[in-house]
C-alpha positions as CSV (number, residue, x, y, z in Angstrom):
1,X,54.4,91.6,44.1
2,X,57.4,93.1,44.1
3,X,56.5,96.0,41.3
4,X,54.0,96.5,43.3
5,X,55.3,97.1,47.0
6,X,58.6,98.6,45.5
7,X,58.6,100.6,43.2
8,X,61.6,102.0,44.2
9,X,64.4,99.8,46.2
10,X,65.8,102.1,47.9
11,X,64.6,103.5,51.3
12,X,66.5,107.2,50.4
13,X,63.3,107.0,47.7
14,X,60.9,107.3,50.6
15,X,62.1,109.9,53.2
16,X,59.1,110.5,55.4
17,X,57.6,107.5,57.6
18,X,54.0,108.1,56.9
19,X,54.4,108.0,53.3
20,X,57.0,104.1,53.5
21,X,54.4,102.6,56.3
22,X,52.5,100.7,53.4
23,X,55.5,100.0,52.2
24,X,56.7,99.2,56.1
25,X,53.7,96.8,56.5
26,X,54.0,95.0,53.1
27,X,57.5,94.3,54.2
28,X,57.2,90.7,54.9
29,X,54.7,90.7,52.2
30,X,57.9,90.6,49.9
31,X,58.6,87.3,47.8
32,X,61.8,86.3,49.5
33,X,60.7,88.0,53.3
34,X,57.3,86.0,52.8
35,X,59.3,82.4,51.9
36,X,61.2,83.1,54.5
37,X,58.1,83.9,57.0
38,X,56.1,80.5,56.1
39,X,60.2,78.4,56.3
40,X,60.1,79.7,59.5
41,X,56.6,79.6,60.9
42,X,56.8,76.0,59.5
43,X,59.8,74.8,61.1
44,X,58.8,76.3,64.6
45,X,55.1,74.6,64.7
46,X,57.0,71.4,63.9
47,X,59.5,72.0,66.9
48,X,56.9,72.5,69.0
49,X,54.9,69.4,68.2
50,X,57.0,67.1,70.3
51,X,60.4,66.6,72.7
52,X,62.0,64.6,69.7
53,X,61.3,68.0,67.4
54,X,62.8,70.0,70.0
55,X,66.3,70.1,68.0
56,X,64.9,72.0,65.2
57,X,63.8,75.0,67.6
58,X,67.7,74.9,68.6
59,X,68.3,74.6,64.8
60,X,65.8,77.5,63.7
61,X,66.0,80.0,66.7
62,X,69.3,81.4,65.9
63,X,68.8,81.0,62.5
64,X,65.9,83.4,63.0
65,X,67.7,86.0,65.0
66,X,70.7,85.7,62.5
67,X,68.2,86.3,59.7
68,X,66.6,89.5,61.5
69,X,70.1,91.0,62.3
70,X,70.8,90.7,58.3
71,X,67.1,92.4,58.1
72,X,68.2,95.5,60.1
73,X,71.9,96.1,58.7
74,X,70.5,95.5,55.6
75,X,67.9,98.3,55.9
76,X,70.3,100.4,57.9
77,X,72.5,100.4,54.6
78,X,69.2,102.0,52.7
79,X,67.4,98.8,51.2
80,X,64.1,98.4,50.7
81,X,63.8,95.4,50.2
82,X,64.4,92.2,52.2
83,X,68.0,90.4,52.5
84,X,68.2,86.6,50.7
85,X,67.9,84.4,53.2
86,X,70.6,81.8,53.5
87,X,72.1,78.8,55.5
88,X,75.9,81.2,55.7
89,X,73.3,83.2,57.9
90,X,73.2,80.2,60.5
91,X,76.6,78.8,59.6
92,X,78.6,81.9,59.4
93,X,76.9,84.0,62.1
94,X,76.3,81.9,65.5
95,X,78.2,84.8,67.3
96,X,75.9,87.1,66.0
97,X,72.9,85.1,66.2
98,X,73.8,84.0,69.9
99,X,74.4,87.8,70.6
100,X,71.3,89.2,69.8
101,X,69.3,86.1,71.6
102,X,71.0,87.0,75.1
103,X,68.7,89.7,76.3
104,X,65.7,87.8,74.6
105,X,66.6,84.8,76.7
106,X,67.5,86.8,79.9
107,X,64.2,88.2,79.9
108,X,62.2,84.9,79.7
109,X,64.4,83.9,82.1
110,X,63.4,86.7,84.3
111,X,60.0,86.5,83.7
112,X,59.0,83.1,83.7
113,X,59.7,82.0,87.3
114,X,58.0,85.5,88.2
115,X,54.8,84.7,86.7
116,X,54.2,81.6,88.7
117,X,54.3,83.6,91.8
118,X,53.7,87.2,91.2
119,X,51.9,87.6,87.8
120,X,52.1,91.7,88.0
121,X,55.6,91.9,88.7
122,X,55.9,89.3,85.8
123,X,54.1,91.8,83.3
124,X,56.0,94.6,84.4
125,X,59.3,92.8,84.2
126,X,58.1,91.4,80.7
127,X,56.5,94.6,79.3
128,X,59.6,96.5,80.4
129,X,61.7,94.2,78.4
130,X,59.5,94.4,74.9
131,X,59.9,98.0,75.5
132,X,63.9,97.8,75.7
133,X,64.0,95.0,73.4
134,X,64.4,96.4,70.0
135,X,67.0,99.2,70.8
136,X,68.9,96.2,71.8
137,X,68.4,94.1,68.5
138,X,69.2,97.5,66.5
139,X,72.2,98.2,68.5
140,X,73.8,94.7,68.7
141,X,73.1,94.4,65.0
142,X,75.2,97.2,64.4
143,X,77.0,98.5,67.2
144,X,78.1,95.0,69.2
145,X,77.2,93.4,72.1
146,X,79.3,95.7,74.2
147,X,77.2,98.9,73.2
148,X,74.0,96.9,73.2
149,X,74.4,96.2,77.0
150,X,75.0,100.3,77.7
151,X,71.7,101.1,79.4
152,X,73.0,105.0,78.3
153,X,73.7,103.7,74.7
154,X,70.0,102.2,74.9
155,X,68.7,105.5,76.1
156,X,70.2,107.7,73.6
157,X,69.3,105.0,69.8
158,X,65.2,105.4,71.7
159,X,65.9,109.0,72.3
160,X,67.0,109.6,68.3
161,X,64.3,107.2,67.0
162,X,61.7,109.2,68.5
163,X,58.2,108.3,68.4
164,X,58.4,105.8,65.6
165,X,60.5,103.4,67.8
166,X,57.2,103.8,70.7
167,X,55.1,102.3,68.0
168,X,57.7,99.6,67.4
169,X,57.6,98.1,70.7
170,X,54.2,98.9,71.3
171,X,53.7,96.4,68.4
172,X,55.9,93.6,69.3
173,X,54.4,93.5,72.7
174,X,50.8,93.3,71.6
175,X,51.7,90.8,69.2
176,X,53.2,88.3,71.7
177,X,50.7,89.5,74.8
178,X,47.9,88.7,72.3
179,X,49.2,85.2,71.6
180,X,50.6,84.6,75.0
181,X,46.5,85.3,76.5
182,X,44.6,84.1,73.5
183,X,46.6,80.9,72.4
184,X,44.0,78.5,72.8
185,X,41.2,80.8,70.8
186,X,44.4,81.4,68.0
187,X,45.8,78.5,65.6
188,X,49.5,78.0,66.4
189,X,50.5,78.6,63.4
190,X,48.8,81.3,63.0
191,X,50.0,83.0,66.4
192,X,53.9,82.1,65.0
193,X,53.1,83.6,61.9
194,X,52.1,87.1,63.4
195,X,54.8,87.3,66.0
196,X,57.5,87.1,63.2
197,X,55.5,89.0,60.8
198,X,55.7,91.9,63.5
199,X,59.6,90.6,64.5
200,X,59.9,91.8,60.2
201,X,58.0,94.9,60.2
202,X,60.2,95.5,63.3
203,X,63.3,95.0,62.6
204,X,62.7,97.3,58.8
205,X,61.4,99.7,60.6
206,X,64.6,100.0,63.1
207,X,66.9,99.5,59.9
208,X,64.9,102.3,58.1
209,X,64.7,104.8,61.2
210,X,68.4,104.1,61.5
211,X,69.0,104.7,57.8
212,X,67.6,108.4,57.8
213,X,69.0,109.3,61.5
214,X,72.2,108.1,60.3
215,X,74.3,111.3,61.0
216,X,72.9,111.1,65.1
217,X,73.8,107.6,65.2
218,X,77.0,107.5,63.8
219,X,76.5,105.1,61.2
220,X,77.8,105.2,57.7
221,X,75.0,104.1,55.1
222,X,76.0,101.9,51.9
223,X,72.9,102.9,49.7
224,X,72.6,106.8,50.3
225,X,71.0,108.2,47.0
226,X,68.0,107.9,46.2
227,X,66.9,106.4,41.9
228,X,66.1,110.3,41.6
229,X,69.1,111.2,43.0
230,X,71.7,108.8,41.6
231,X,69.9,109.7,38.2
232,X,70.7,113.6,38.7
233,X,74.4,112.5,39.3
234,X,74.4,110.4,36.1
235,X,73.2,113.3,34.1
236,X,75.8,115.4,35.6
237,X,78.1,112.9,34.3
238,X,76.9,113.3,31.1
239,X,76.7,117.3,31.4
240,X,80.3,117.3,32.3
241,X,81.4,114.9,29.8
242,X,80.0,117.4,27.2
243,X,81.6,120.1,28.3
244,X,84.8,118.7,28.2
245,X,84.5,118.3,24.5
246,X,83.5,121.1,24.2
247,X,86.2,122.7,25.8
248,X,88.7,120.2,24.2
249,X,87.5,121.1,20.8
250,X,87.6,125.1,21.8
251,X,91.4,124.5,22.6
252,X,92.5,122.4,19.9
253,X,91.8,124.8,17.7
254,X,93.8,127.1,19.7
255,X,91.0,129.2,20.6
256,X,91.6,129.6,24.7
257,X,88.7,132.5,25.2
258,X,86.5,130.1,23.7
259,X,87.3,127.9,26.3
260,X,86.9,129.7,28.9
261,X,83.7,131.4,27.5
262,X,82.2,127.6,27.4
263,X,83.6,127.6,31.7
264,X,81.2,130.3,31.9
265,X,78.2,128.6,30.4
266,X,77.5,126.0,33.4
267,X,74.3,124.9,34.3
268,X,72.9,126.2,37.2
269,X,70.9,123.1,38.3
270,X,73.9,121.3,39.1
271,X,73.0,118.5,41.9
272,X,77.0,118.4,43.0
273,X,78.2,121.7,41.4
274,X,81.8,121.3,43.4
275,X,82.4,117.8,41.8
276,X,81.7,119.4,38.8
277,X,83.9,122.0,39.0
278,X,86.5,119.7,40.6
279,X,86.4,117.3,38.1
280,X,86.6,119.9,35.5
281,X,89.4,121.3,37.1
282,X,91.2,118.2,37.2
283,X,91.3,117.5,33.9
284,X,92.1,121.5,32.7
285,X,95.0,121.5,35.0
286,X,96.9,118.5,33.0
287,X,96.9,121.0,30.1
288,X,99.7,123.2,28.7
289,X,97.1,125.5,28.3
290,X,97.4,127.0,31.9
291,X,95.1,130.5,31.7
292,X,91.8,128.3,31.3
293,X,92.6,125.8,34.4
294,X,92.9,128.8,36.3
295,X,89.6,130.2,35.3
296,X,88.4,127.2,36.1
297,X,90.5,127.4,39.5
298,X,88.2,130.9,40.2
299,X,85.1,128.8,39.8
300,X,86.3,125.9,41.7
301,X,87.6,128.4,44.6
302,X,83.9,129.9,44.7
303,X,82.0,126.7,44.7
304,X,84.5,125.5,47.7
305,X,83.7,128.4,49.9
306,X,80.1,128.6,48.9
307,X,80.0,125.6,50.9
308,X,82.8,126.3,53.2
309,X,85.1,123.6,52.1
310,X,88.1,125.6,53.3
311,X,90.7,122.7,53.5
312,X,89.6,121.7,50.1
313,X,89.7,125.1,48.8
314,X,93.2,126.2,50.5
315,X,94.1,123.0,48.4
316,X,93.1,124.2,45.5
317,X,94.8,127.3,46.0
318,X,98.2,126.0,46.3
319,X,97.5,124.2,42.9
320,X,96.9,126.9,41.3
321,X,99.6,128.8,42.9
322,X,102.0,125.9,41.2
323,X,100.9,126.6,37.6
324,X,100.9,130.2,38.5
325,X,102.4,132.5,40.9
326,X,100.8,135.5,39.6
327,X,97.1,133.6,40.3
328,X,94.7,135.7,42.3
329,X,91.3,134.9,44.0
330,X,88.9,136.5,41.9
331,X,87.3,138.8,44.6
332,X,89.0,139.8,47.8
333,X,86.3,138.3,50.2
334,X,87.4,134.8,48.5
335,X,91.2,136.2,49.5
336,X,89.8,136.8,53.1
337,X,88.1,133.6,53.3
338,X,91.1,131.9,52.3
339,X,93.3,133.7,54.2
340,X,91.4,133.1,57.2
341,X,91.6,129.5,56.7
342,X,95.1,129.4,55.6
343,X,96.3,131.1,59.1
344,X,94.0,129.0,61.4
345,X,96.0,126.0,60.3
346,X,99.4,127.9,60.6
347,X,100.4,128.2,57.1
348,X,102.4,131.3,57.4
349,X,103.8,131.1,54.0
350,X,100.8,130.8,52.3
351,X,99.5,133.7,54.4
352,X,101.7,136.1,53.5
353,X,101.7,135.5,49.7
354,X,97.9,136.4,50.2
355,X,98.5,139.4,52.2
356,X,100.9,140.8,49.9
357,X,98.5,139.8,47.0
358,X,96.2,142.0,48.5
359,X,98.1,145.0,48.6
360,X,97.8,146.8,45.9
361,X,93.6,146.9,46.5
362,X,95.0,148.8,50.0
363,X,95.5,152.0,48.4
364,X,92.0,151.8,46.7
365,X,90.7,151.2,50.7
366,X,89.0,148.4,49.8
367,X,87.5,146.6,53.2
368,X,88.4,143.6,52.6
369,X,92.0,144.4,51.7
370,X,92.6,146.4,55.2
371,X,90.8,143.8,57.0
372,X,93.6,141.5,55.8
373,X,96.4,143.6,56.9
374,X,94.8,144.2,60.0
375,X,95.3,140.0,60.1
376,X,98.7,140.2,59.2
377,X,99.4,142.9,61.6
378,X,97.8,140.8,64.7
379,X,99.7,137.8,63.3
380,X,102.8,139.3,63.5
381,X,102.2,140.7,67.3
382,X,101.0,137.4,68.0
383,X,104.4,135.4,66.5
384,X,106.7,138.1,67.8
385,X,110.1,138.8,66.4
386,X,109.1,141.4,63.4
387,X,107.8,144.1,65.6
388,X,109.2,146.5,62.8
389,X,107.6,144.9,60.3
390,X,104.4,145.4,62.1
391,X,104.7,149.0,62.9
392,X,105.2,149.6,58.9
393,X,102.4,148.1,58.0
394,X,100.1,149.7,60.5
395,X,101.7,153.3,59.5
396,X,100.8,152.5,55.8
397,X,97.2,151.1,56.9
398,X,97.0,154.5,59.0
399,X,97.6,157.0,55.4
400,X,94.8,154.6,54.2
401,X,91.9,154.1,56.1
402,X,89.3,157.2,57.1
403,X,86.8,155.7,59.4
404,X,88.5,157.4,62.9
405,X,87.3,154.0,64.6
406,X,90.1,152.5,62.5
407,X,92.3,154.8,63.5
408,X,91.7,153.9,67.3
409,X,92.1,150.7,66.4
410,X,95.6,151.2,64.6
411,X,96.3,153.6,67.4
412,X,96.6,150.8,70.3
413,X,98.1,148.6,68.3
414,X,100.7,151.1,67.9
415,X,100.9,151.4,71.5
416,X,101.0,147.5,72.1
417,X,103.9,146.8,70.0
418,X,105.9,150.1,71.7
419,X,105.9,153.1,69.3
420,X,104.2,156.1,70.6
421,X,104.6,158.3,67.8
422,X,101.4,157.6,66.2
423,X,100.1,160.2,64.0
424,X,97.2,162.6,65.4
């Protein structure tokens, strides 16, 4: 049963909710979710058979909502499939079973002395609490009671689960309506059965919903790849563990443009092409032979900003700065990007070696080049204290650049830091 509900056990294999809701419905069709239905079903019927069976409804309630709190954390965390159910669930968990029965109970408490006197108030009261009912269970499961009880905290898990979550209680409060009106024309069993068949399908569903709204939730799943996905990383693996031989055998026989030529020859495909290139990186820059980690510090740099990692890549950087203080960015807009970064976070140092990296490409009136002077300049203004320093570089940038908006530019800034012999 199980090869055939799950082909896959994860629920990153199935990202869209029409295409999982026959695996949604076969949930509790599962081996160890469908033992645990009938254990359940069973031990309910025979609690309510008589006063002396009473205990094992004190027994098996908790028990129950322990089990369906381990349901939705466990499908939060990107399982398909159901959790083992075990006695640690009861023994271990009271305060979490006792937490998630509070509203439960607070509603029947609300609604039962209602019904004997004003039955539409009742189904208002009761319908309004199916509706709220599995935000709670969701939230408590995974957030705490304290959250749980936040009407806004309610508001905002229905507002992310969308329409999905409408069907959810929708479906627990036809199940136990339909029971509740129709008891005598159902088997008891029967009617148990259903209402924790739906309780399942319900608490997956709010496990899976949470799983892929994750990021607007704030939760942190355990199972995020998909089998496709972890299987792409795994031949990445195996692509990078080649090319390290490769590379290995390139310098041990002293060959170093060999090395770098087989840096050049990366996939393209790559499913994590930065922890490829870090990796890479990582092991190249324990070598004496310091040219090829720095080639593989240009790729590394790119494959950083292509994804705007700038911490990481300012990082990276610096490294290569250590094996190398003549190391360059390949391509000024890297420098820029860099720089940038670097000056946000107030590493003045590490500005300046960039700036003055740069300065040879300022004769050549490369953009990017006068763009970081122009940064240096404003920095400078900004910090105070070098005003000459300033003024220089702004006469030099002024020789340089031929668009006459530039020259305004340099013009006022001339003016700002108190010079007013600025060239015509």
């Amino acid at each position: 049963m199980s090869r055939i509900f799950y082909q896959g056990k994860r629920l990153a294999d199935y990202p869209g909710l029409r295409s999982y809701l026959p695996q949604l419905l076969c949930y509790p069709l599962h081996f160890t979710a469908l033992c645990t239905l009938i254990l359940f079903t069973l031990m309910i019927w025979v609690g309510l058979q008589s006063l002396a069976s009473v205990v094992l409804l004190v027994i098996v309630t908790p028990w129950l909502f322990a089990y369906l709190e381990a349901v939705i954390v466990h499908s939060a965390d990107g399982e398909a499939e159901p959790p083992r159910l075990g006695a640690e669930q009861l023994l271990f968990n009271w305060g979490g079973a006792l937490k998630l029965l509070l509203v439960p109970a607070l509603i029947v408490s609300l609604w039962w002395p209602l019904w004997q006197q004003h039955a539409m108030l009742a189904a208002t009261v009761g319908s309004l609490g199916l509706f709220l009912l599995p935000a709670y269970l969701f939230l408590a499961s995974c957030f705490g009671l304290l959250t749980a009880l936040s009407p806004l905290q309610i508001g905002a898990s229905i507002l992310v689960m969308g329409w999905p979550y409408l069907i959810a209680s929708a479906a627990l409060a036809a199940s136990i309506w339909m029971v509740f009106f129709f008891v005598s024309e159902i088997a008891v069993f029967a009617s148990i059965m259903l209402v924790l068949y739906v309780l399942f399908v319900n608490a997956h569903l709010l496990g899976y919903l949470a799983f892929h709204r994750a990021d607007q939730l704030g939760l942190d799943a355990r199972v995020a790849l998909s089998l496709a996905e972890e299987q792409r990383l795994d031949d990445q693996a195996v692509r990078l563990a080649t090319k390290l031989d490769e590379v290995g055998a390139a310098l041990r026989r002293k060959d170093s443009q060999a090395a770098i030529a087989a840096l050049r020859q990366v996939p393209a495909d790559l499913v994590d092409p930065v922890a490829f290139h870090q990796s890479l990186f990582s092991a190249l820059a324990l070598r004496p032979e310091k040219i090829v980690a720095l080639e593989q510090g240009q790729r590394l740099l790119a494959a950083l900003l292509a994804e705007r990692e700038y911490a990481q890549a300012l990082a990276i950087y610096r490294q290569c700065l250590d094996l190398s203080r003549d190391f360059f960015a390949t391509g000024l807009a890297q420098l820029t990007a860099l720089a940038r970064h670097a000056l946000a976070q107030r590493e003045h140092v590490l500005f300046e070696q960039m700036c003055d990296a740069a300065r040879p490409y300022l004769q050549a009136g490369q953009t990017a080049a006068i763009e970081l002077i122009f940064l240096q300049v404003s920095d400078l203004i900004e910090r105070g204290g070098d005003d000459a320093r300033a003024r220089n570089l702004l006469l030099e940038l002024r020789v340089v650049v031929q668009d006459q908006a530039l020259k305004s530019r340099i013009d006022g800034l001339l003016r700002v830091i108190g010079t007013d012999s600025a060239p015509p």
